[in-house]
N, C-alpha and C positions, 0 to 999 in steps of 0.2 A: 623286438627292440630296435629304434632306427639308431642311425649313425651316429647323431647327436647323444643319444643315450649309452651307447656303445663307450664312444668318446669321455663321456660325464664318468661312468663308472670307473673304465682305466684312469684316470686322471686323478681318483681322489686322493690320493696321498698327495700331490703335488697341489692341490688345489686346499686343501686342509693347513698345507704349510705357507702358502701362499696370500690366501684371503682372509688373514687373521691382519697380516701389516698391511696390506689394500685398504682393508675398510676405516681402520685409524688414519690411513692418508687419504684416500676420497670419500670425504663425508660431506651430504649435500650442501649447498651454500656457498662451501669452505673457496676464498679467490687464491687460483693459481699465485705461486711466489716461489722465491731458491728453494724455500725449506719445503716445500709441498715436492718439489719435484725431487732432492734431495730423498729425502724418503719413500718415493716412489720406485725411486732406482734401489736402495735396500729392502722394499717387500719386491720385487721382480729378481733381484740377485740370489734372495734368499731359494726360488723356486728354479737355480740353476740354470738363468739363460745365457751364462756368460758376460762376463766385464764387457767383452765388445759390444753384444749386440743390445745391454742396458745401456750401456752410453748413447748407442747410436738412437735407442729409443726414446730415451729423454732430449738430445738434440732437438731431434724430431716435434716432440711437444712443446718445448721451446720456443720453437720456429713458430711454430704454430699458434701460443701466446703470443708472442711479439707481436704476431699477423692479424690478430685478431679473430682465429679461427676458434679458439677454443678461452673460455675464461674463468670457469667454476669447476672444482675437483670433479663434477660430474660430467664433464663432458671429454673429460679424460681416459672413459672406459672404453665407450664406443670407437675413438680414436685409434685407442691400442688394438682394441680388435680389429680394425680393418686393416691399417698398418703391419701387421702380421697375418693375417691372411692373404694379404697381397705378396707377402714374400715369394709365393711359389704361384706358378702357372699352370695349367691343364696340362699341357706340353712335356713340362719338366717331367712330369709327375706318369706320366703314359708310359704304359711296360712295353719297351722295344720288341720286336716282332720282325722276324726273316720273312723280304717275300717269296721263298718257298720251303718250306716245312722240309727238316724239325727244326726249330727255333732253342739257339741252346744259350742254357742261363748258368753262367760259374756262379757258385755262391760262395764267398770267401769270409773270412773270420777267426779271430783267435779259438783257442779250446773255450769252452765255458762262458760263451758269448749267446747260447742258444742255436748254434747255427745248424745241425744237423736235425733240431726241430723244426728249425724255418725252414730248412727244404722241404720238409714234410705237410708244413701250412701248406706253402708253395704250392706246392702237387694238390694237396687236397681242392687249393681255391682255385685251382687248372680245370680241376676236374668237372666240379660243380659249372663252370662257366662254359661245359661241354667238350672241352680239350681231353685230347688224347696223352697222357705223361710219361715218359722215363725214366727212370731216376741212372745215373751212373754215383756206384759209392768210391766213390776217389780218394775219402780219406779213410787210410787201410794202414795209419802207423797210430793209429788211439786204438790200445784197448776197448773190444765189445760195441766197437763205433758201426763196424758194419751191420752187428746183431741189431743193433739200434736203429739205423736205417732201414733194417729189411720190417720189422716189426710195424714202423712209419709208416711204410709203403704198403702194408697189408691191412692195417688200419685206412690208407687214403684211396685203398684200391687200385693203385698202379703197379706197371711192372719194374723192376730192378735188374743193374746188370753188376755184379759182383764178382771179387777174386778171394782170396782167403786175406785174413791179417799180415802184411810186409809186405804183400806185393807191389808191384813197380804204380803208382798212380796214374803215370800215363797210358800204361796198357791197357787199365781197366777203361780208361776215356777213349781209347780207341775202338775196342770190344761196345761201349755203349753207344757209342757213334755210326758205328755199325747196325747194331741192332736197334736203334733208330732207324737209318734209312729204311732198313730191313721191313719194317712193320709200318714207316709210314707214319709215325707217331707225332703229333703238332710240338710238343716241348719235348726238346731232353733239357735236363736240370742237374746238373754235378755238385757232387758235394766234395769240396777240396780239404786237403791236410789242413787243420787248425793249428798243429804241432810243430810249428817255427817260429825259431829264438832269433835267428837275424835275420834281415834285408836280406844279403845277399842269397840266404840258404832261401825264402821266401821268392824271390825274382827266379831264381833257377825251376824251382817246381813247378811255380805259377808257367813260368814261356815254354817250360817241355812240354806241359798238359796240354798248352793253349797251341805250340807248333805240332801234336799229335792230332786236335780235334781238327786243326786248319788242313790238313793233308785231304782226309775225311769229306769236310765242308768247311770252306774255304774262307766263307765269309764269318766264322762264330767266331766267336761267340759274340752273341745278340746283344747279351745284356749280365752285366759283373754284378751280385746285387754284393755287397759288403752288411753282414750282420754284425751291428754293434748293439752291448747289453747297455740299457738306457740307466742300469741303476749303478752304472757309474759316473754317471756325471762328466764332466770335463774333462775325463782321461778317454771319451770315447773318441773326441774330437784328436788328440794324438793319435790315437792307433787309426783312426781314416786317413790322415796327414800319412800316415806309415804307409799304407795299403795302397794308398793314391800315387804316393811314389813308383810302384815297382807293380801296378797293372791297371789298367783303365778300367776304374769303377765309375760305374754310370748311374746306379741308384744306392739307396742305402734302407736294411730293414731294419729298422729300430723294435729291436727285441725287451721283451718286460717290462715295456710303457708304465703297468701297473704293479710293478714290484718296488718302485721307491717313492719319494718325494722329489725328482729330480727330471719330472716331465718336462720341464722348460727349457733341457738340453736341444729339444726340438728347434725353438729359435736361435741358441747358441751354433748350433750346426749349420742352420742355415746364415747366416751370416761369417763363418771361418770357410763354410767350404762352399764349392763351387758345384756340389753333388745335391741334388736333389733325394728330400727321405720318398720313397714311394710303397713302401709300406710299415706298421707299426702291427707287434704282437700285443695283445693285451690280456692276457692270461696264458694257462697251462696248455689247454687241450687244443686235437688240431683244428677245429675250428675257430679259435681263440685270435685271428688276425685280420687286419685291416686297411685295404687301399689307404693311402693317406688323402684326408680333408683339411684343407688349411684351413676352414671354414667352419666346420664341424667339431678342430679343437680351439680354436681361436674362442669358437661361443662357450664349449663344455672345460675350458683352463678359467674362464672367468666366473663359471655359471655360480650364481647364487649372490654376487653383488649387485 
């Protein structure tokens, strides 16, 4: 299955909710006007891209009428698709990399965001891609979260550096920091506590971890991914805002792509925040994940008008 197809499948629900009011608003012939564009912006809201980055994209077409670029509801597709594919760069989108090995990746995230299976994607698409992985289980205050990880890591084939349930988070980042060097290994990947109610308690655990692994290796961490669950819609954009606060995320995984009707949070995200998505899960299992294509959902969010 290529990417495009990849992409088409996670995307049905948002694409089902989505291209019912598209196709009432661009139907061939029909000449741009308020009311065309007007309802354009209500089937793109409806599939969760956010009030901002609907607005900005109807400006956009707008301008675009006025200019003389675009004049019949059908040339309005194509527009959108490139317009959104261009959001993001090659550059953005490129998983940071130490130059000299281990290359270590915090993965942050509330409970129930997916995030202890995205370290395990993670690891798995390391692996596959010839990388050598670590895992450090860092978060050691969720019930059965480590049993969870270790099961992960035996499934993805990598090794694990572990303490019992309570223990201190940063010791285990220091122990797996170790046993990185130790081995020589291309990624370590840490999975951090999910389990913080405030900023402040959140900023304290994050700078221990992160002044434990810097002692270590000086220049980690490489790359902050922030897993957010994409089937909530507009509240994931808050809790990035939250996270962006109180530690330098640098990419974002957008977990359960294909678990709502709410894929369009994709563009909402990129327009509020200044992070780049650089990966997207689209189902259960650990192969189930995907580099992000602007390209590849730009064509599979529209496919079929």
């Amino acid at each position: 299955m290529g990417l495009f197809d990849v992409f088409k499948k996670g995307l049905a629900k948002t694409r089902d909710k989505v291209l019912g009011g598209l196709r009432r608003v661009l139907t061939v012939g029909r000449k741009i006007d308020d009311e065309l564009l007007d309802q354009l912006a209500d089937a793109m809201l409806a599939g969760d891209m956010g009030p901002r980055a609907v607005m900005s994209l109807q400006d956009e077409i707008r301008a675009a009428w006025k200019n003389g670029e675009v004049s019949e509801a059908q040339d309005i597709l194509p527009f959108l698709k490139q317009r959104i594919a261009s959001t993001w760069s090659a550059g953005d989108r490129a998983l940071r990399e130490s130059d000299k090995p281990p290359t270590v990746i915090f993965v942050v995230g509330i409970n129930g965001s997916g995030k202890t299976t995205t370290v395990a994607k993670l690891a798995n698409h390391l692996k596959k891609q010839g990388k050598s992985v670590l895992l450090g289980a860092c978060d050691t205050f969720r019930a059965a979260a480590i049993n969870q990880l270790v099961i992960w890591a035996e499934r993805a084939g990598v090794g694990i550096v572990k303490h019992q349930d309570g223990s201190d988070p940063a010791a285990v980042a220091f122990d797996a920091c170790e046993a990185a060097m130790a081995r020589g290994v291309d990624y370590l990947v840490i999975d951090t506590a999910g389990r913080l109610h405030t900023q402040d308690h959140l900023m304290r655990e994050l700078n221990k971890i992160q002044r434990v692994v810097q002692k270590r290796i000086p220049d980690a961490p490489h790359e902050t991914l922030l897993v957010l669950d994409a089937t909530i819609g507009q509240n994931a954009i808050n809790q990035a805002k939250t996270f962006a606060e109180v530690c330098d995320v640098s990419g974002l995984f957008l977990a359960k792509l294909d678990g709502s009707a709410k894929g369009g949070i994709v563009v909402g995200i990129r327009d509020q925040l200044d992070i780049p998505v650089k990966f997207v899960g689209l189902g259960e299992s650990i192969d189930d994940m995907e580099p992000f294509d602007p390209d590849a959902f730009a064509e599979a969010l529209f496919a079929g008008l």
